[in-house]
GUMI-583191 format. One record per residue (C-alpha): residue in one letter; z, x, y. Coordinates in nm, 4 decimals. Layout:
BEGIN
<titor aa="A" c3="Z" c1="X" c2="Y"/>
...
This chain:
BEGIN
<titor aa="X" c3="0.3106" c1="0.5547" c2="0.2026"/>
<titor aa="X" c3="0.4543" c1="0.6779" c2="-0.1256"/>
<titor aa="X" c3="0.8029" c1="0.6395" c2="-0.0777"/>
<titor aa="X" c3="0.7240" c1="0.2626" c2="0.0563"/>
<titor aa="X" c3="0.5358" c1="0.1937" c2="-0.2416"/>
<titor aa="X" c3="0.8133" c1="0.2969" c2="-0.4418"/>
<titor aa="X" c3="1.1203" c1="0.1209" c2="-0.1969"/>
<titor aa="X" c3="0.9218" c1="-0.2101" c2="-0.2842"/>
<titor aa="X" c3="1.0691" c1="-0.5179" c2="-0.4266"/>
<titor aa="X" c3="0.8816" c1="-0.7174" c2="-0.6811"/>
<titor aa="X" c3="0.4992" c1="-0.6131" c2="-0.8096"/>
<titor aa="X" c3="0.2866" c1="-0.4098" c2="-0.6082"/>
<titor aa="X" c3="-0.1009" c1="-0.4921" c2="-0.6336"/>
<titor aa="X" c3="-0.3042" c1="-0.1510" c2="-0.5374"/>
<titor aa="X" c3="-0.6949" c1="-0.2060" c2="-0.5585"/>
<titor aa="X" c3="-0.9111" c1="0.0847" c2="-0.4167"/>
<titor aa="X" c3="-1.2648" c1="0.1415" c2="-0.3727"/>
<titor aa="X" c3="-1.4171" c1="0.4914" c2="-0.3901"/>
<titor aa="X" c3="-1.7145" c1="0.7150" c2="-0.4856"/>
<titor aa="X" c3="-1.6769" c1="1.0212" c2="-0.7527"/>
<titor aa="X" c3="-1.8465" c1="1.2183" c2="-0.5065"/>
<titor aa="X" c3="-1.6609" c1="1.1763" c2="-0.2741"/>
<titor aa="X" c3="-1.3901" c1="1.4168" c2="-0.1323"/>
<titor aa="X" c3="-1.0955" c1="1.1638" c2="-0.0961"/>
<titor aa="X" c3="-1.1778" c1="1.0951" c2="-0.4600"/>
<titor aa="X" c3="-1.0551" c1="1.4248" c2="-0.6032"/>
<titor aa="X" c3="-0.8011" c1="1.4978" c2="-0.2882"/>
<titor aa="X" c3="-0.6529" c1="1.1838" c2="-0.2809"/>
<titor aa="X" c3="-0.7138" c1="0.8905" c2="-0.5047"/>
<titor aa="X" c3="-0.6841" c1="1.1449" c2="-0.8714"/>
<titor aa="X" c3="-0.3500" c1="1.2282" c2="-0.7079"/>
<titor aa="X" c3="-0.2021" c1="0.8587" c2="-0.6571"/>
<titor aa="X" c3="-0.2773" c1="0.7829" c2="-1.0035"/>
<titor aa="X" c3="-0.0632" c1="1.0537" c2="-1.1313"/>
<titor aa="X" c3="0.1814" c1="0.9360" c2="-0.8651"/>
<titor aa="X" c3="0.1530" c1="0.5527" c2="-0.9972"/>
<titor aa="X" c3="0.1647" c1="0.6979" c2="-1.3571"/>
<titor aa="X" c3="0.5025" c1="0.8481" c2="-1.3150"/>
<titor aa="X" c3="0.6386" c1="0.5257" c2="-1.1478"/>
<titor aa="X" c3="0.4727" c1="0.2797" c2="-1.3900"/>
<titor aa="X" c3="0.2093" c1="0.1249" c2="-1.1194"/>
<titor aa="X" c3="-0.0937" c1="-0.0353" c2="-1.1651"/>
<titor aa="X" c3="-0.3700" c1="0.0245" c2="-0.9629"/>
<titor aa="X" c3="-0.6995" c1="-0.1323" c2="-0.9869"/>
<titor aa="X" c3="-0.9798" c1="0.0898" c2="-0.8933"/>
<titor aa="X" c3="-1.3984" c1="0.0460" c2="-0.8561"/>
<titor aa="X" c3="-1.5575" c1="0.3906" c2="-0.8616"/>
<titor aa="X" c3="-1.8995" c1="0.3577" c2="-0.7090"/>
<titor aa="X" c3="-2.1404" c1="0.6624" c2="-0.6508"/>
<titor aa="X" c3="-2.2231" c1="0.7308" c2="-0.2541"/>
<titor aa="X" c3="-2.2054" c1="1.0404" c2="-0.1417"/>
<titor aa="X" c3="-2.0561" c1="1.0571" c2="0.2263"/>
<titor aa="X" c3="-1.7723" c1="0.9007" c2="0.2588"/>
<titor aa="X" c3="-1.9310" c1="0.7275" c2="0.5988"/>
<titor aa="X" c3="-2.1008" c1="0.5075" c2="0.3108"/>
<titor aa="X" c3="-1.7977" c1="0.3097" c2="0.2026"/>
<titor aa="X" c3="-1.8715" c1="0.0541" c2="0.4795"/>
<titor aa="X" c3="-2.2120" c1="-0.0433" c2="0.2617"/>
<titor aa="X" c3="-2.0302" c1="-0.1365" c2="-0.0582"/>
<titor aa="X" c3="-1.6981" c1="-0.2322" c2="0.1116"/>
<titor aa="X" c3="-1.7914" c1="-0.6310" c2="0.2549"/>
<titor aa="X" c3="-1.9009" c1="-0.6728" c2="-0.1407"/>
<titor aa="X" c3="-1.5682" c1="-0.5129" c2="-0.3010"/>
<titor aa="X" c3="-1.3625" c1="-0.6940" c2="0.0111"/>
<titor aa="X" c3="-1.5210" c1="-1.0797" c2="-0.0724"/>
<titor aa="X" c3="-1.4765" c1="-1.0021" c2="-0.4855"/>
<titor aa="X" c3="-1.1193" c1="-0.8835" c2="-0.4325"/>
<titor aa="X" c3="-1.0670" c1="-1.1846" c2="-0.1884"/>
<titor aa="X" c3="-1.1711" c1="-1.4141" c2="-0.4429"/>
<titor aa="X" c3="-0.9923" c1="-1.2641" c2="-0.7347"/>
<titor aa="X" c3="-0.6627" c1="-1.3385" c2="-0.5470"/>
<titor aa="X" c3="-0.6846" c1="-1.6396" c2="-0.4116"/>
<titor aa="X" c3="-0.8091" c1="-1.7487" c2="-0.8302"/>
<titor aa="X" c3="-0.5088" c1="-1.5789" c2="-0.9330"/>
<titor aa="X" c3="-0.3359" c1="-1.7611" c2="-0.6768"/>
<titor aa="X" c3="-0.4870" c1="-2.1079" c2="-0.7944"/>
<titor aa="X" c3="-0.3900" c1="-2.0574" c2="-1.1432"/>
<titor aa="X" c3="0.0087" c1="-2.0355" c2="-1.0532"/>
């Protein structure tokens, strides 16, 4: 997934949603942001606090519909 991100042409858009107390937090999400730091990428990130991991799919229909809506607006305005 890396090396795609970097092969990309043109602006990459990440947006993730995790918890802090979650285990992908710390083994994977603190470790694409050094990645992204060192390639000068932006990602856009909502930290919530569940604690199992199996809990993402009660805040994830929310984060989906906002992030839904925040593109197609940015999508409107050009």
């Amino acid at each position: 997934m890396l090396q795609s991100i970097i092969r990309k042409k043109g602006e990459s858009k990440i947006s993730i949603l995790v918890s802090s107390l979650d285990g992908m937090y710390e083994d994977h999400v603190k470790k694409l942001f050094i990645f992204a730091k060192d390639y000068n990428i932006h990602i856009d990130v909502s930290i919530q606090d569940y604690k199992k991991h199996s809990d993402i799919g009660l805040y994830f229909p929310k984060y989906a519909m906002n992030q839904f809506n925040l593109y197609f607006n940015e999508m409107d305005r050009t």
